[in-house]
KOLRO-417920 format. One record per atom (N, C-alpha, C, O): residue in one letter; x, y, z. Coordinates in steps of 0.2 Angstrom, whole numbers, plus 5000, padded with zeros to 4 digits. Example, Ala and Ser with C-alpha at 12.3 -4.5 7.8 and 13.67 -1.06 7.14 Angstrom:
<pts>
A506649725039A506249785039A506649845039A507149835042S506449895035S506849955036S506450005039S506750065040
</pts>
This chain:
<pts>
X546055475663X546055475655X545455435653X545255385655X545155465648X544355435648X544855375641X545255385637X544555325642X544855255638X544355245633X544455195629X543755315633X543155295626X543355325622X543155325616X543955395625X544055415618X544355405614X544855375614X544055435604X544355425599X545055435599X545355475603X545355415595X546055415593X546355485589X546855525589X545755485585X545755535577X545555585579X544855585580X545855655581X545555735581X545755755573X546155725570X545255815571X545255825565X545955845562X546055855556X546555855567X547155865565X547355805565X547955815564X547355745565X547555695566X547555635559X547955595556X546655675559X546355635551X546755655544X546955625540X546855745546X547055785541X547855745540X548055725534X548155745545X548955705544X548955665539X549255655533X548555625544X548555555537X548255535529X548255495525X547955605530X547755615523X548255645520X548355625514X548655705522X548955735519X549555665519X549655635513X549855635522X550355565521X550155505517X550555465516X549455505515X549455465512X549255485502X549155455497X549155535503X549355575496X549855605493X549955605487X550255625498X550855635497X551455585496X551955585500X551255535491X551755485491X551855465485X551555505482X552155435481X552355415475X552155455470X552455485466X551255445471X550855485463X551355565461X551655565455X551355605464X551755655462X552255655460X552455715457X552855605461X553555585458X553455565451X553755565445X552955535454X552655495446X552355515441X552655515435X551755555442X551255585439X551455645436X551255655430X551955705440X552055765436X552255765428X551955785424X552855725427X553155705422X552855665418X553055665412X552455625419X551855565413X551355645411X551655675406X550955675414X550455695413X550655765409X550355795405X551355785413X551855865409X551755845403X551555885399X551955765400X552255755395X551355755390X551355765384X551055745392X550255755390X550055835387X549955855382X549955855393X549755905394X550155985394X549856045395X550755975394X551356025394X551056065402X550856045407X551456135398X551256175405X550356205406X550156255408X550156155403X549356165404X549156115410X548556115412X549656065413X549456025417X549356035423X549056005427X549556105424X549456175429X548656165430X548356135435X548056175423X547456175424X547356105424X546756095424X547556045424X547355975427X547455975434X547055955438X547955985435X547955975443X547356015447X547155995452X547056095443X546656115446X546156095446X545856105451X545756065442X545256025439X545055975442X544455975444X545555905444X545555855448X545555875455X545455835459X545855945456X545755945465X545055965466X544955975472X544555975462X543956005462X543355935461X542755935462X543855885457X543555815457X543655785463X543255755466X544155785466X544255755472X544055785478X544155755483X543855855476X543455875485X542755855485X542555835490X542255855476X541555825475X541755735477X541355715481X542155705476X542255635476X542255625486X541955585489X542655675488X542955665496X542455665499X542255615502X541855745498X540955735497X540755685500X540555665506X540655655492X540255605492X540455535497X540055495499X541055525499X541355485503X541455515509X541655475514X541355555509X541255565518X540455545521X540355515526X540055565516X539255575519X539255485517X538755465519X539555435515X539555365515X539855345522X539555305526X540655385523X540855365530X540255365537X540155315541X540155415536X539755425544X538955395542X538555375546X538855405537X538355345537X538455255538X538055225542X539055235535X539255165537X539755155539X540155115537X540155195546X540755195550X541055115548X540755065551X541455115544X541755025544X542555045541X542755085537X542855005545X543755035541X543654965532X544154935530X543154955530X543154925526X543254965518X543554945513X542755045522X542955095517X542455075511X541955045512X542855085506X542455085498X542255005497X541854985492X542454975501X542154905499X541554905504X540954875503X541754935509X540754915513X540454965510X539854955511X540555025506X540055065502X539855045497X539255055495X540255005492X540254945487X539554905489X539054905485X539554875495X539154825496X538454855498X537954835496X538654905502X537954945505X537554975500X536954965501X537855005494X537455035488X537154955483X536554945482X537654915480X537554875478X537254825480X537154795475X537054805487X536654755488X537254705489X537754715486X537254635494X537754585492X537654525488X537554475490X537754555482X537554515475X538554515473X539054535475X538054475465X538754465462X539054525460X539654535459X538454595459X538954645455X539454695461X539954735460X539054685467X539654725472X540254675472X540754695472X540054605473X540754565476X541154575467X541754565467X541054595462X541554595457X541854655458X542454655458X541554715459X541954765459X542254775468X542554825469X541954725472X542854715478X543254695476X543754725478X543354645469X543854585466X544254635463X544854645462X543554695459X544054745455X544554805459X545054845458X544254795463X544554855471X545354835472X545954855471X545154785475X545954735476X546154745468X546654785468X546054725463X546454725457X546854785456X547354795455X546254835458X546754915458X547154925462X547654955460X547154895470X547654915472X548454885470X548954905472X548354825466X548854775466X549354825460X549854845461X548854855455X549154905449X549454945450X549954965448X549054985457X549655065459X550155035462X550655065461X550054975467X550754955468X551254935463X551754945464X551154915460X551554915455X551954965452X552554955451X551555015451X551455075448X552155115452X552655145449X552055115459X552455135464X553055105465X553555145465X553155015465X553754985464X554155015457X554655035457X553655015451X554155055447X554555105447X555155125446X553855155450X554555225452X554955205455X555455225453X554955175461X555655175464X556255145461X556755155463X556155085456X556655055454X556955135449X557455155450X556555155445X556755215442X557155255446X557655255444X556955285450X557455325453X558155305455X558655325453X557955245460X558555215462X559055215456X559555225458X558855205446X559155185442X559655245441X560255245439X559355315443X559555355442X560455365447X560955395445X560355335449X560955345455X561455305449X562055335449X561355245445X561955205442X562255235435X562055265430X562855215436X563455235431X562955225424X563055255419X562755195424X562355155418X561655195415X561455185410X561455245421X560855265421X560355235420X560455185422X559755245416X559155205419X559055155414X558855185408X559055075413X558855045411X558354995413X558154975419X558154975409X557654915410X557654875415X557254865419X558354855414X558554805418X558654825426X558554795431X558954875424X559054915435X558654935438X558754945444X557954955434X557254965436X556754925438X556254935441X557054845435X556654795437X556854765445X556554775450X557554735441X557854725449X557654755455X557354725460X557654845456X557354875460X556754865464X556754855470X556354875457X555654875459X555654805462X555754805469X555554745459X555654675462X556154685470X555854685475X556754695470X557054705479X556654755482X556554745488X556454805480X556154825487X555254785489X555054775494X555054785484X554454735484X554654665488X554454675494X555054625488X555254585492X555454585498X555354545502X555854655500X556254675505X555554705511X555554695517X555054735509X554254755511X553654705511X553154705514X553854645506X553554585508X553854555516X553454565521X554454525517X554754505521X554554545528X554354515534X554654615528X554454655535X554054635535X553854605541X553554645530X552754635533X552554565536X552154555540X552954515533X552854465537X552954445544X552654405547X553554495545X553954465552X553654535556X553854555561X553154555554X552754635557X553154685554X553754685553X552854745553X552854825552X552954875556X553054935555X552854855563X553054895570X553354965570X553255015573X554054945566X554554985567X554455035559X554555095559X554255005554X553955045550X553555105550X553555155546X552955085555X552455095555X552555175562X552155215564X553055175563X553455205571X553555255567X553255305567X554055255564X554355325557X553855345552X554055385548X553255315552X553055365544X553155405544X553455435540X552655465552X552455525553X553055545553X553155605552X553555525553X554255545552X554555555544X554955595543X554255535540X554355515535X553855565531X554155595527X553355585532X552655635530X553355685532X553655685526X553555715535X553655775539X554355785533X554355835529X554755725533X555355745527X555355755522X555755785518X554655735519X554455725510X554155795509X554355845506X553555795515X553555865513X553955935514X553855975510X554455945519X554755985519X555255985513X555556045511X555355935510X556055925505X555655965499X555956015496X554855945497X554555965492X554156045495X553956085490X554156065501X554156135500X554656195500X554656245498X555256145503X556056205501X556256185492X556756205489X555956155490X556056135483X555556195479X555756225474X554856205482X554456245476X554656315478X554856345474X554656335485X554656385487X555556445484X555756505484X555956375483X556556405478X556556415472X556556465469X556456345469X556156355461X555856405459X556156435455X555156415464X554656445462X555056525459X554756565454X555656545462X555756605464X556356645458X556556705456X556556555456X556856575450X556556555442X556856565437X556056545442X555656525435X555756555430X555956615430X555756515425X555556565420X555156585414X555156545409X554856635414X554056645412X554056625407X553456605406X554556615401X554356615394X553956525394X553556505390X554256495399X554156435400X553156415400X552856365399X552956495403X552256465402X551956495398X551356505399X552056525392X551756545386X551356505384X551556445384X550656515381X550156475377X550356445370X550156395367X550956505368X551156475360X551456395359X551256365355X551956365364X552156315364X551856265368X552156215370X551056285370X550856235373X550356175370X549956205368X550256115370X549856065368X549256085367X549256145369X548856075365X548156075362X547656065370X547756025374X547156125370X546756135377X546456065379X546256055385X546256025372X546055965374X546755905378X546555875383X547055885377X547455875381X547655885387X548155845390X547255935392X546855945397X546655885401X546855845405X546155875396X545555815397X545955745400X545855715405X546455735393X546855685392X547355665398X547855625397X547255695402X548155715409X547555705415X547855685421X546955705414X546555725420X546655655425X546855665431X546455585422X546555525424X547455525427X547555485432X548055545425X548455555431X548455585434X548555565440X548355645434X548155705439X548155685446X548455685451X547155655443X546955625449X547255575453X547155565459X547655535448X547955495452X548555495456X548755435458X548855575457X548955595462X548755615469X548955625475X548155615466X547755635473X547255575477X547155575483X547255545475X546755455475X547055445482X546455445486X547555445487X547555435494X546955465497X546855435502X546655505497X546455535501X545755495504X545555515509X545455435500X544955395501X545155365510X544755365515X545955345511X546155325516X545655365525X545555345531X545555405523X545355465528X544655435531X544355445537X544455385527X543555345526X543655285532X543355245536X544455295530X544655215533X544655215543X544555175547X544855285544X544755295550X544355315556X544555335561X543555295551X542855345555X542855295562X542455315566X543155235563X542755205568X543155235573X542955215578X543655275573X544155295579X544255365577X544755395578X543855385574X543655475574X543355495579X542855465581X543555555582X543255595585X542455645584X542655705582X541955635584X541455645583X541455665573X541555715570X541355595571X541355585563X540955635559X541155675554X540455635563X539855695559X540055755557X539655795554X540455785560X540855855561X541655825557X541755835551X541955815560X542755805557X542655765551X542955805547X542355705548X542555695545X542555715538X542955695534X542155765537X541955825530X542455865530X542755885524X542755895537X543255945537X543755915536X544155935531X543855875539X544755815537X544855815528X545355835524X544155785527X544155805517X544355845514X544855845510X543855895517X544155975512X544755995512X545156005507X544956005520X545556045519X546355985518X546856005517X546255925519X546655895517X546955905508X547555915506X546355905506X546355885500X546555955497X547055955493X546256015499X546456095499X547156095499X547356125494X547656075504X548256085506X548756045501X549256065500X548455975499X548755965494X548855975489X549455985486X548055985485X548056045480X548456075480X548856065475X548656125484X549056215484X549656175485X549856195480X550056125487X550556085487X550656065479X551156095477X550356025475X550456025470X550456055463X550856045458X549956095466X550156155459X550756195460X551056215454X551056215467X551656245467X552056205463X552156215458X552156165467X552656095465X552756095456X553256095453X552056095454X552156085446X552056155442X551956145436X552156215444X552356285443X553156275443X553456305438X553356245448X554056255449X554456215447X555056235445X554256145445X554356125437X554656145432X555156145430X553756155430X554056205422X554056255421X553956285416X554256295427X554556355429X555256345428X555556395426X555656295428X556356275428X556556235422X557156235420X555956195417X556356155412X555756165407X555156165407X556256165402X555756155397X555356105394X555556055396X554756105390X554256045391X554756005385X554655945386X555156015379X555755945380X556055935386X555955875387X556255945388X556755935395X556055895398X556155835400X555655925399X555155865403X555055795401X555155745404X554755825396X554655735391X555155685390X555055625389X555855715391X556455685390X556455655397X556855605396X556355665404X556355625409X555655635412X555555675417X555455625410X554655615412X554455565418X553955545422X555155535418X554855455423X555255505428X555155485434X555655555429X556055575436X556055665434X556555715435X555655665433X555555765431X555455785437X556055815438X555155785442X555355815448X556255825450X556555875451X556455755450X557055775453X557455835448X557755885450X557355815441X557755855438X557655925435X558055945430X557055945439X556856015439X557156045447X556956095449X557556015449X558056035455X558756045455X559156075458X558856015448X559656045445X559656115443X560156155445X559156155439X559456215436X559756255441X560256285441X559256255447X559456305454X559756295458X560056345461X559756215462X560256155466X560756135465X561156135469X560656105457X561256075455X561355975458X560955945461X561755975456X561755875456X561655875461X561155855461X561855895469X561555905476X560755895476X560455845478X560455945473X559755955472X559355895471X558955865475X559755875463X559455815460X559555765465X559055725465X559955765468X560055695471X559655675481X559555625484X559455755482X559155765488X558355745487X558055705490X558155775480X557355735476X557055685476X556555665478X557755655473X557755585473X557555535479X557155495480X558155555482X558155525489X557355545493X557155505496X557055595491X556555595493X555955575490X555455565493X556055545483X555755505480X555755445485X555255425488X556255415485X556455365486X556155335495X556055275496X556155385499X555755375506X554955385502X554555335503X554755435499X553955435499X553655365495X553155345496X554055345490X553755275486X553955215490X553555165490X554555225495X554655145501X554055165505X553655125504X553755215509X553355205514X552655205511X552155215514X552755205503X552055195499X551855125499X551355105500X552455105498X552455035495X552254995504X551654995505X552554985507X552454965515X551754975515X551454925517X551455035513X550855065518X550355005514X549954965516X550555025506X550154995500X550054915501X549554875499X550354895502X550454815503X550254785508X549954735508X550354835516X549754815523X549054805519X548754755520X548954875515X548354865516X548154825508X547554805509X548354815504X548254755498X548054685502X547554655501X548454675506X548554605510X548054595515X547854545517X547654675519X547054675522X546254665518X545754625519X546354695512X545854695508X545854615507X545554585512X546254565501X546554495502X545854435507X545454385506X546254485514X545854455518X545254455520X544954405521X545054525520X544754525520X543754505517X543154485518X544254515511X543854485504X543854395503X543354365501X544554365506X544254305507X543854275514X543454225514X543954315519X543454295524X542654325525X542154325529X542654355519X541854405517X541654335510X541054325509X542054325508X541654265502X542054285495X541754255490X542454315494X542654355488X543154335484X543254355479X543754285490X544454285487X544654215488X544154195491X545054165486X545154115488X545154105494X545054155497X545154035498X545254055508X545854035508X546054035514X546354025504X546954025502X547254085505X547754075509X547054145504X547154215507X546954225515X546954285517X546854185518X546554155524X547254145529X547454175534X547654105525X547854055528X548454105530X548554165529X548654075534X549154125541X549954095538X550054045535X550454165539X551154125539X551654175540X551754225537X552054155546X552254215549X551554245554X551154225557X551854315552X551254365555X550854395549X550654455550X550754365545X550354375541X550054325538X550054275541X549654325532X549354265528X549654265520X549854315517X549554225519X549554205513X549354255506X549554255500X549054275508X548654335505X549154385502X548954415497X549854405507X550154455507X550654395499X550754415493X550754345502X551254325495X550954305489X551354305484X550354295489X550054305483X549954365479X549854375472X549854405482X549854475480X550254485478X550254495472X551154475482X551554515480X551854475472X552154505468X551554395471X551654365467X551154395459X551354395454X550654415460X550254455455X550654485452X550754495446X551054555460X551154595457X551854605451X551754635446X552354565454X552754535448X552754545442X553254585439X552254525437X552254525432X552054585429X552054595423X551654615434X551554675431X552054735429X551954775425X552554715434X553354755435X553654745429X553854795426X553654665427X554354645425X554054665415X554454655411X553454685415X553254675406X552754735406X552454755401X552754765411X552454845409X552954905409X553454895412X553054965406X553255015409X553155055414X552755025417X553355105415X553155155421X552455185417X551955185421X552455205412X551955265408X551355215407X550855245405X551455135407X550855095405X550655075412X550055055412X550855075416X550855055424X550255095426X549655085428X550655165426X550455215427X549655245425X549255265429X549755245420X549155255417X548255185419X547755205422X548455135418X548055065419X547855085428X547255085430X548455095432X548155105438X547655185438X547055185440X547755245436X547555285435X546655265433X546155275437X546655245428X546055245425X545555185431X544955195432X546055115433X545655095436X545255125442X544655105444X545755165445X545555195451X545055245451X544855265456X544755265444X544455335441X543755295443X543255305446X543955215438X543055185438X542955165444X542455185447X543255135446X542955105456X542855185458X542455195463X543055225456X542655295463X542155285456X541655255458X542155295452X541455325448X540855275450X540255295449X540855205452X540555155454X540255165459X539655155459X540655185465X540655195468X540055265471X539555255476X540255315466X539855365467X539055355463X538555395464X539155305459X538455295454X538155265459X537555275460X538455215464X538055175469X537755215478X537455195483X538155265477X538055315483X537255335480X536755325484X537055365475X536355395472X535955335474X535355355475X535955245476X535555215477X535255225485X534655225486X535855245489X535655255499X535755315498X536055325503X535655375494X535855445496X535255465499X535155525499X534855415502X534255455507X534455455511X534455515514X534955405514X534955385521X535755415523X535955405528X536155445517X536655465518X536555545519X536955585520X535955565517X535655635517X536155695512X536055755513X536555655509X537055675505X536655735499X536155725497X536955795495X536755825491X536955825483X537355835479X536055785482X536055745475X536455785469X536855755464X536455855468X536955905463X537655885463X537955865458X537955885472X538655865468X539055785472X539555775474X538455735473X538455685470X538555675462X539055655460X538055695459X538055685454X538555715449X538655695444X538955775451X539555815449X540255755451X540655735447X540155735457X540755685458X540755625453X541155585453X540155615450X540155555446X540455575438X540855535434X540155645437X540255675429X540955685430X541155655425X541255705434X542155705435X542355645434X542755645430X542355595437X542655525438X542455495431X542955485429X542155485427X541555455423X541955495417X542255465413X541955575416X542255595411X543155605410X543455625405X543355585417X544055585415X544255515415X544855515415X543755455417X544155385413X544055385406X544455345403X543555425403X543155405395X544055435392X544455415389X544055515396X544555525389X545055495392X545055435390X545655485397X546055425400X545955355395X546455335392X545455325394X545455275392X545755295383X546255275380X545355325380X545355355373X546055365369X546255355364X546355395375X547055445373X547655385375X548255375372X547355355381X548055285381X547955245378X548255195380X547355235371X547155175370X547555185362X547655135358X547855265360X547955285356X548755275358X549155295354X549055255363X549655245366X549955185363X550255165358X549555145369X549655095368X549255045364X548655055364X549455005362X549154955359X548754905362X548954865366X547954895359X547254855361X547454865369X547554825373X547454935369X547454965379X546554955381X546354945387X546254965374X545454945376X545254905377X544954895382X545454835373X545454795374X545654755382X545354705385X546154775386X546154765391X546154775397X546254765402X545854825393X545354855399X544654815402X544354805408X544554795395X543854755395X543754705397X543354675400X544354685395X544754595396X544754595404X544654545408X545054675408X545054665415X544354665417X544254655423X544054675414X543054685418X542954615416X542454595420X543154565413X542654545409X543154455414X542854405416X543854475414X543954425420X543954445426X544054405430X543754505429X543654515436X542954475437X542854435441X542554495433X541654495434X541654405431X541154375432X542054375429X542154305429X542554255432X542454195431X543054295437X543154265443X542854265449X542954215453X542254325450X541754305454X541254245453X541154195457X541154245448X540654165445X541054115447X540754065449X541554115446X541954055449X541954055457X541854005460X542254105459X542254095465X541454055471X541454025476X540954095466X540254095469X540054035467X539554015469X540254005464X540153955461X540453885466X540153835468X541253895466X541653845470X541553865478X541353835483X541653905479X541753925486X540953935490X540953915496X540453965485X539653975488X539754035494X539454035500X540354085490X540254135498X539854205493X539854205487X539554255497X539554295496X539854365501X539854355507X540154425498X540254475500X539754535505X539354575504X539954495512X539654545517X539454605518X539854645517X538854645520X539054705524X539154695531X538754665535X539654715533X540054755540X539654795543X539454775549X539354835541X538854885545X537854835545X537754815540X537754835547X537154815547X536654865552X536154835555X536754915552X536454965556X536755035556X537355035556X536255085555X536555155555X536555185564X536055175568X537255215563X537455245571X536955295571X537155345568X536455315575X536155385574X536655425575X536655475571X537155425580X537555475580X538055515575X538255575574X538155455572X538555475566X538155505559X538455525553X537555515560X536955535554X536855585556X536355595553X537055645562X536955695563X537155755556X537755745553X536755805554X537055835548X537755865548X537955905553X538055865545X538755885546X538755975546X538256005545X539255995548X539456065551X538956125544X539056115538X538656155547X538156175538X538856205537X538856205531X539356235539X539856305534X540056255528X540256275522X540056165529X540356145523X539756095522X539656045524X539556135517X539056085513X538356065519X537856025518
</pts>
């Protein structure tokens, strides 16, 4: 058995991309962004899957350029140089992830709420979210081993649940449900696009695995596309077979659990309650995956110059890092909604890829990457936070303002840190692999 070989063949990479997309976002997202965009979010989901294969793009031709499982933060630094303005937006990277987890611990309290005599309140949503956040803090501490053993177990049940789910639905729909006369305004499109996406936003994870790919330069573009291709067609059924089944009252009226409850008209309380339960494994093994890797970044970031060295410090089989995180995240649970949760994580994740790809155009010689749709992966990301920001700002209340307030304490957390600590954020890669700068397969791109 040769012992140099990679771990990751192109069906391998595809797995985990397909498993790390397929997780909360779409429990979450169909029902926020229905409630936006009615049965027009049909054309969101298609829109964003066409952003997210330009985005996957541009993030592959960085992968095999900078093989580092550091991902978006060694791309961060490689494009940026390591100054103040890369290590703020590491600071903002972590902040995003702390938000979706959040975002995730909500659903789940939600669902679970769904199971009580009491139905869904504030309060059974919180408790929730906070118990299972705890109950995945403590694993993670004592090791993830045995979690980490069942995902591929766990990818296999969510999808199967959600393709015996479209492939029924799909079959009893009904049409009047997609007429244009009762649907939202075409610009409300725009306005759904930043959750859309934020269904599909795992697929970055696929960057994280070039050091134990099998010849990068080749697999890694293909892993992208059709990953992301397979979800796509996964999601659009999914949200056909929706509002194929309820009407867009009936949607907005449980917008926070519309999936499951687009499984009663044809299933019946069985259906709903099989949904759920499959909510309920896809947002635990979100939360798990999400919190390894919040706690990795932590680490990361404090041992690179960027986070407290507090985040350093070990306990259990983990650090410090993991409970301060889980302690940030707290408060995000206990005084946000799901649809503000929701949304804040969305748009954040839009600007870190948009940054991300603004800073790809500075090394895109040396990534040999093609400047047309770099630049499309930017117009995407870039115009679906402008209207995101606009339409939730019109939601919620001074949503502008805290947005700004989040740039504006991120990018002043750095000054302090650089200031008391005197570190700066590294690059990992300090040499390109010739190997891996070989052109990628011409059929794609």
């Amino acid at each position: 058995m040769n012992k140099n070989k990679k771990a990751f063949t192109l069906f391998n990479a595809i797995f985990l991309g397909i498993g790390s997309m397929v997780g909360a976002g779409i429990f979450i997202v169909i029902g926020q962004a229905g409630a936006i965009a009615g049965n027009l979010v049909i054309v969101s989901f298609i829109i964003t899957a066409f952003i997210a294969l330009l985005c996957g793009y541009s993030l592959s031709k960085l992968a095999i350029t900078y093989p580092s499982r550091g991902g978006i933060i060694e791309y961060l630094v490689q494009s940026y140089g390591e100054g103040f303005f890369s290590g703020a937006l590491g600071v903002l990277f972590y902040l995003a992830q702390l938000i979706s987890l959040a975002a995730v611990a909500k659903a789940f309290g939600t669902y679970v709420s769904t199971y009580m005599s009491q139905g869904i309140t504030e309060l059974y949503t919180n408790i929730f979210a906070v118990s299972i956040l705890g109950i995945f803090v403590i694993i993670n501490l004592f090791g993830a081993t045995l979690i980490s053993k069942i995902e591929s177990f766990i990818v296999i049940i969510k999808l199967t649940a959600l393709l015996i789910f479209s492939i029924v639905a799909i079959y009893y729909i009904d049409p009047s449900h997609f007429t244009l006369a009762d649907s939202p305004k075409s610009i409300n499109i725009l306005y759904s696009l930043g959750l859309t996406f934020f269904a599909y936003q795992g697929f970055s994870v696929i960057t994280n695995s070039v050091e134990d790919m099998q010849n990068p330069s080749k697999t890694m573009l293909k892993a992208m596309i059709y990953t992301i291709l397979i979800v796509a067609v996964l999601y659009i059924s999914v949200t056909v077979a929706v509002f194929g089944n309820l009407s867009l009252a009936e949607i907005i009226k449980s917008k926070d659990f519309a999936l499951a409850e687009a499984a009663q008209p044809e299933f019946g309380l069985i259906g709903f309650k099989i949904i759920v339960a499959t909510a309920l494994i896809a947002t635990a093994s979100a939360i798990n995956a999400t919190l390894y890797a919040v706690t990795q970044i932590g680490y990361t970031l404090a041992k690179d110059g960027d986070l407290p060295v507090s985040y350093e410090r070990h306990v259990f089989h983990n650090s410090e890092g993991l409970l301060i995180s889980a302690l940030l995240i707290i408060p995000m649970i206990l005084f946000l909604n799901l649809s503000e949760i929701a949304a804040v994580a969305a748009i954040t994740i839009l600007l870190i890829q948009g940054f991300t790809h603004i800073g790809h155009l500075f090394v895109i010689k040396k990534t040999g990457a093609n400047l047309f749709l770099v630049i499309l992966a930017i117009s995407g990301t870039v115009v679906a936070a402008i209207f995101a920001i606009y339409y939730t700002s019109g939601q919620i209340d001074n949503f502008g303002l805290y947005i700004v307030l989040a740039f504006v304490g991120t990018f002043s957390l750095e000054v302090l840190l650089r200031l008391f600590n005197n570190r700066t954020i590294k690059k990992q890669v300090l040499f390109e692999l010739k190997s891996l700068n070989k052109p990628a397969d011409s059929s794609l791109f």
